[in-house]
Backbone bond lengths (Angstrom), bond angles and torsions (degrees), N, CA, C in turn:
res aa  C-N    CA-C-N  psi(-1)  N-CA   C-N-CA  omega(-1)  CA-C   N-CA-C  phi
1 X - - - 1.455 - - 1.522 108.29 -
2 X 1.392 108.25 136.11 1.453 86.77 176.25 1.554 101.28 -136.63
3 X 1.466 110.52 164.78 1.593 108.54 -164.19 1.256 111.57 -125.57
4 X 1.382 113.19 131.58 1.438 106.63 -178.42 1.789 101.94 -105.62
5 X 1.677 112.08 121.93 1.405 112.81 -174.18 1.677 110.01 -88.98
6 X 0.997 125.73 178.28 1.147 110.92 -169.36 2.001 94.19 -164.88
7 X 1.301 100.09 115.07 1.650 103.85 167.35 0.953 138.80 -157.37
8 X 1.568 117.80 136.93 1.369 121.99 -155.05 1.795 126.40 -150.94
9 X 1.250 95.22 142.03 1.694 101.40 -177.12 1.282 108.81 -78.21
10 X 1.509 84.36 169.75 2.258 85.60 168.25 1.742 90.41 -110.77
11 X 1.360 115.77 145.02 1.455 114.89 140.67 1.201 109.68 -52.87
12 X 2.072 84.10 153.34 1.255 105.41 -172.53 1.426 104.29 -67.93
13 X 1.643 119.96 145.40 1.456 134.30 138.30 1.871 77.51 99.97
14 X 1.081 126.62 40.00 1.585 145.32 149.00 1.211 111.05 -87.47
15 X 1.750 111.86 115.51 1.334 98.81 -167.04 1.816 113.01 -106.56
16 X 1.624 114.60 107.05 1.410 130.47 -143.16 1.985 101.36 -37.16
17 X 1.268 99.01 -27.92 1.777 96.08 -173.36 1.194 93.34 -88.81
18 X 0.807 155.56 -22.13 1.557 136.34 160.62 1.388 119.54 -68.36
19 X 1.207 115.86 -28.75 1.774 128.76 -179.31 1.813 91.66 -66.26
20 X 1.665 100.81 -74.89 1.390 116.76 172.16 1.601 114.18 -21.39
21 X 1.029 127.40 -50.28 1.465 131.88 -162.59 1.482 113.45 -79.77
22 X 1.841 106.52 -48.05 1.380 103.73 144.50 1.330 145.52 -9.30
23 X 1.825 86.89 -104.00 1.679 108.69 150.88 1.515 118.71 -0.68
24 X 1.160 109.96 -85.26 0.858 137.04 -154.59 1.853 113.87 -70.66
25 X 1.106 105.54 -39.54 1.963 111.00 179.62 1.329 107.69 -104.92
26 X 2.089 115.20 -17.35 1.507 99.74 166.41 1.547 123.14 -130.73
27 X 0.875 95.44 -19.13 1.565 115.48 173.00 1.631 118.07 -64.94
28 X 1.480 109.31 -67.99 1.806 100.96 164.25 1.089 116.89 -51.57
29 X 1.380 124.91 -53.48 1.635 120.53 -163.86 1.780 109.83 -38.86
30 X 1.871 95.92 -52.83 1.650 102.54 -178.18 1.780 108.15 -54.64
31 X 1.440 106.02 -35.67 1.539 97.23 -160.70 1.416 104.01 -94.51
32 X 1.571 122.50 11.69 1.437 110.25 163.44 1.085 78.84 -77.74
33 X 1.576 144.03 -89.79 1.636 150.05 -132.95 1.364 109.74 -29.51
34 X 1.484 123.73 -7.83 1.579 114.54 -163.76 1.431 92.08 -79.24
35 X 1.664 95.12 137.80 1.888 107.66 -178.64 1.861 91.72 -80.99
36 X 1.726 97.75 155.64 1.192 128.44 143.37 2.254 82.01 103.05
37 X 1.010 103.80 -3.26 1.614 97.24 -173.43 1.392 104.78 -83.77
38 X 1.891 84.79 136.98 1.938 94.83 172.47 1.495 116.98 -105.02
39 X 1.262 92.37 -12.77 1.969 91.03 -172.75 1.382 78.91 -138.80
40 X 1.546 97.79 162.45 1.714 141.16 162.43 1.818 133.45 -153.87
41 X 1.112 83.46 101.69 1.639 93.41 -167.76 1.295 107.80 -119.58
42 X 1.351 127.62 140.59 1.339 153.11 176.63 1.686 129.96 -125.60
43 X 1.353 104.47 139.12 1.679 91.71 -161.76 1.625 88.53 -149.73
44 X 1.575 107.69 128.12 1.231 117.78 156.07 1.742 114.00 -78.61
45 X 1.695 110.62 123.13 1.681 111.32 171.59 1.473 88.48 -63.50
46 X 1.662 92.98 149.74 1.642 113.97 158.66 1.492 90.19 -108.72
47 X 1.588 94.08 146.78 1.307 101.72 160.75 0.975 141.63 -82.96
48 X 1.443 139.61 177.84 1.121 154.98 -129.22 1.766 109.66 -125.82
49 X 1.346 135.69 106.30 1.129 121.20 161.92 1.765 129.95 -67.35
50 X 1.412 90.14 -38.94 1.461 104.44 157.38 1.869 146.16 -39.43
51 X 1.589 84.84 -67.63 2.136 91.21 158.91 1.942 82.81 -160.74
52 X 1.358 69.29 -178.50 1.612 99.32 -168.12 1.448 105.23 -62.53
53 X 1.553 104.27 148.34 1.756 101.24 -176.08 1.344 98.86 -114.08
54 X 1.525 151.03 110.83 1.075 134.67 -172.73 1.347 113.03 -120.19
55 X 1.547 111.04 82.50 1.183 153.69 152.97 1.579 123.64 -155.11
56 X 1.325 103.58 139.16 1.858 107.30 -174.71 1.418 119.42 -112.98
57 X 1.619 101.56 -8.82 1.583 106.20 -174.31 1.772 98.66 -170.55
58 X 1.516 106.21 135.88 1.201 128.89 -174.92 1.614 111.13 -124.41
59 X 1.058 107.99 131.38 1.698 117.24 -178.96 1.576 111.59 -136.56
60 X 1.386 117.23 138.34 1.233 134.52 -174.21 1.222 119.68 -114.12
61 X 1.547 148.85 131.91 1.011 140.30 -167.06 1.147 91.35 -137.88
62 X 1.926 124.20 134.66 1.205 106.36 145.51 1.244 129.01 -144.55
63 X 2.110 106.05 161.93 1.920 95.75 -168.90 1.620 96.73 -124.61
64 X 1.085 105.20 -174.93 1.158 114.17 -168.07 1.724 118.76 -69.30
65 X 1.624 106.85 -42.00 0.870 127.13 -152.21 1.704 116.65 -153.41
66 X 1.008 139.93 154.50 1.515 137.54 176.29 1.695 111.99 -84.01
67 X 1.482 109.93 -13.74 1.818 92.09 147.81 1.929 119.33 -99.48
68 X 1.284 104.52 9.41 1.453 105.97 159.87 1.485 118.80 -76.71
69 X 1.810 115.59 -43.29 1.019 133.21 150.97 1.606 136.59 -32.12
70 X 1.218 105.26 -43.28 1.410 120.35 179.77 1.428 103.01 -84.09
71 X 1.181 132.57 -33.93 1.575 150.82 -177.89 1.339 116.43 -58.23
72 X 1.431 85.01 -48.62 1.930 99.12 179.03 1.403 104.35 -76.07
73 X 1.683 127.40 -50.50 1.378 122.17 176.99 1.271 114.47 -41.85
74 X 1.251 131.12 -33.66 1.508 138.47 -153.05 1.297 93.58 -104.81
75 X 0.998 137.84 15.26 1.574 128.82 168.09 1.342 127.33 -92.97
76 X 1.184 107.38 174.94 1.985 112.98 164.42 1.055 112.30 -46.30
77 X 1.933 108.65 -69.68 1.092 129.79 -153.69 1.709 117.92 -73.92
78 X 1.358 102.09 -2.20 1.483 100.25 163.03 1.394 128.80 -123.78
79 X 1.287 94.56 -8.33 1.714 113.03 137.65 1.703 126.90 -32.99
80 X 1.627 98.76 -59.69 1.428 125.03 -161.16 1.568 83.46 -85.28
81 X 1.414 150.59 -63.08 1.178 139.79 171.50 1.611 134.23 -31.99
82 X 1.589 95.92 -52.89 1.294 107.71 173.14 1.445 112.11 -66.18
83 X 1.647 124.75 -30.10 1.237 123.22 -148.57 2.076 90.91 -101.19
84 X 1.243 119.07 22.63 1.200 120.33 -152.12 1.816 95.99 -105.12
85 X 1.709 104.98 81.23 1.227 119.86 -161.54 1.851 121.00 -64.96
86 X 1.439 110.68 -23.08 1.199 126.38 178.88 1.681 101.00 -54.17
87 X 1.641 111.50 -51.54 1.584 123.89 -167.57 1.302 91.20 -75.59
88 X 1.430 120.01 -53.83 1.330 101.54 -172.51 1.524 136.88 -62.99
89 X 1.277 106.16 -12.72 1.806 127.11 169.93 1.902 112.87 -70.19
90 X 1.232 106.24 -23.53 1.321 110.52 -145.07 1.742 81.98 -108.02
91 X 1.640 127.89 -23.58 1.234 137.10 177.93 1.367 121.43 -79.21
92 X 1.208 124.70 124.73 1.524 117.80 171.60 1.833 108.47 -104.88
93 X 1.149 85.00 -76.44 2.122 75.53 176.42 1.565 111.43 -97.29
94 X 1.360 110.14 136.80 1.722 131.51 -165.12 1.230 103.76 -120.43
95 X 1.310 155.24 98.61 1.028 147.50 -173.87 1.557 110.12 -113.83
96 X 1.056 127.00 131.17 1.527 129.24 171.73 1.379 115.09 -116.98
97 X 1.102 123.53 138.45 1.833 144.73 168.24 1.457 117.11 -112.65
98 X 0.844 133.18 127.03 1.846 135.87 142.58 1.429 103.59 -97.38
99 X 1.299 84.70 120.98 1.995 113.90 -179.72 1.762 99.03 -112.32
100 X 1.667 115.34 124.92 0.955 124.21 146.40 1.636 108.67 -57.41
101 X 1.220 138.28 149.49 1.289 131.77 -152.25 1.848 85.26 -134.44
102 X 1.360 113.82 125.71 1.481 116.76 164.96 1.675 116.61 -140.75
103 X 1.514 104.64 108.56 1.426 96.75 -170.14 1.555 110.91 -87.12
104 X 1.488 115.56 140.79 1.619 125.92 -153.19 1.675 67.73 -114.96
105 X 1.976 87.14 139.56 1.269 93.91 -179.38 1.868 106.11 -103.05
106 X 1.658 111.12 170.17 1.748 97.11 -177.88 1.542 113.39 -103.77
């Protein structure tokens, strides 16, 4: 399984319910559509009393395999995600990972 992580800030003076509202009515819809995906998970960071957490939102995608991966890159539908300029205005740091995924058992 492998996981593609996904995390990202808002620019400053982004106001989170407007990001949120986005997100949420145009942004998922596109990023369910990505072919070959089995999971989709999303996670608001809580913050930190301790130090600063600089990330505001985490997303998980996952495919089977790294030519499922390549499959989905090469598509429309992540075309139309990536190209989804409203989110991308409202984003300052975007960070992406592919995680081989190994669950340690307890």
């Amino acid at each position: 399984m492998i996981k593609l992580v996904s995390l990202l800030s808002l620019k400053p003076g982004v106001d989170p319910e407007e990001f949120e509202r986005h997100y949420r009515t145009v942004h998922i819809p596109l990023a369910k559509r990505l072919p070959g995906q089995r999971r989709y998970i999303i996670s608001k960071v809580r913050p930190s009393k301790k130090r600063q957490v600089p990330f505001y939102r985490m997303a998980e995608n996952f495919f089977d395999d790294m030519d499922a991966v390549r499959n989905m890159l090469a598509s429309a539908e992540a075309a139309a995600a990536a190209n989804d300029e409203p989110f991308n205005a409202m984003i300052q740091d975007f960070i992406q990972l592919f995680c081989e995924e190994e669950e340690v058992a307890l």
